[in-house]
N, C-alpha and C positions, 0 to 999 in steps of 0.2 A: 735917666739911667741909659746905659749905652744898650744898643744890640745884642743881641745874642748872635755869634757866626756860624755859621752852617756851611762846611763844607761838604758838595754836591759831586760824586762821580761819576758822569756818565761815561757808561762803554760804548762800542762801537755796536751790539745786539740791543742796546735801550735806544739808542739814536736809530737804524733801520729797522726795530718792529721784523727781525729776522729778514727781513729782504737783503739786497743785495744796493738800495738805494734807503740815502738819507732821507727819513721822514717830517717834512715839516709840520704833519699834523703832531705827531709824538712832541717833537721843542716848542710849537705853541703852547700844550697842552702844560709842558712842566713849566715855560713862563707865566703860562695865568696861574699855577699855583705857586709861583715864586711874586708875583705881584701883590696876588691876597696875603700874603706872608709879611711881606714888604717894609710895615711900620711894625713889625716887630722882631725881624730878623736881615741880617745882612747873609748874602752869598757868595761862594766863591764856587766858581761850579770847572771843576777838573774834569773835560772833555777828549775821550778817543773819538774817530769817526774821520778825522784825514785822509787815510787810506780809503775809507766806504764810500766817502767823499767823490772823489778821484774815480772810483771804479764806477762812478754815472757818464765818465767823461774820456775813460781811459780805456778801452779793449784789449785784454793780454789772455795769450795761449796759454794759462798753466804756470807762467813765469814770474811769477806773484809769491813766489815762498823765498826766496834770493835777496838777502839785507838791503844789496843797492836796488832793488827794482821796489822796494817797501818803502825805501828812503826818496825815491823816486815818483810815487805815488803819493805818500803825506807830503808833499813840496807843493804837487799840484792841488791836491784836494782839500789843504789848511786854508788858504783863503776863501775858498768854497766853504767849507763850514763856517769859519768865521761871519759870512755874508748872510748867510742862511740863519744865525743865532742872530744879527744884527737885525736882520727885517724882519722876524720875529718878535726878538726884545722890544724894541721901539715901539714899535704898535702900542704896546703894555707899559710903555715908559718907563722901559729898563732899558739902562747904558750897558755897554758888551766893552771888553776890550782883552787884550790877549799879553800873556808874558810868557815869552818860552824858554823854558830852564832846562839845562841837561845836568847827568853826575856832573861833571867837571863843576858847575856851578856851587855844589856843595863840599867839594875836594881840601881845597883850599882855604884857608883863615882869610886872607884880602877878598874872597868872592862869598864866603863864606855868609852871605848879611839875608837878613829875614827880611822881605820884600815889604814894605808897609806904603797903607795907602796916601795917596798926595791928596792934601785939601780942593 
């Protein structure tokens, strides 16, 4: 019988535990219950935290509400979460990997395709 799928979304206040930095005891903590889970559920886990990411690395006066300076922030701070969910994951012997989809991806009928997983 197949899996059951479970989509997971975490926001940017479940990733930093209200601080102002990403907590890797918090993503250890939902991978070990995503490990115990494991043989009988599959994940797809929908992650904000780019931006909170970023802001461990980034110092700004106030000028953090400005679209480009937000877009500016998730650029640096995505592969930082990314890295941060990976040596986590691993540890636990869960694979991580990333798709990033905007509107435009759902706009159109030729982009239009449900992502499904590769063997």
């Amino acid at each position: 019988m197949a899996k059951k799928r479970i989509l997971l979304k975490l926001g940017s206040n479940t990733l930093t535990k209200e601080t102002n930095h990403i907590s890797r005891g918090k993503i250890e903590d939902i991978g070990m219950q995503i490990a115990a889970l494991q043989d009988e559920y599959e994940f797809i886990i929908v992650s904000s935290g780019a931006i909170a990411a970023a802001k461990q690395f980034v110092k700004l006066d106030n000028h953090d509400k400005d679209v480009f300076v937000k877009q500016a922030l998730a650029s640096i701070g995505q592969p930082h979460l990314m890295r941060i969910y990976h040596e986590n994951f691993s540890d636990l012997g869960l694979h991580t990997s990333q798709c990033l989809l905007s509107y435009s991806d759902f706009e159109k009928n030729e982009t239009k395709v449900i992502p499904t997983p590769t063997p």
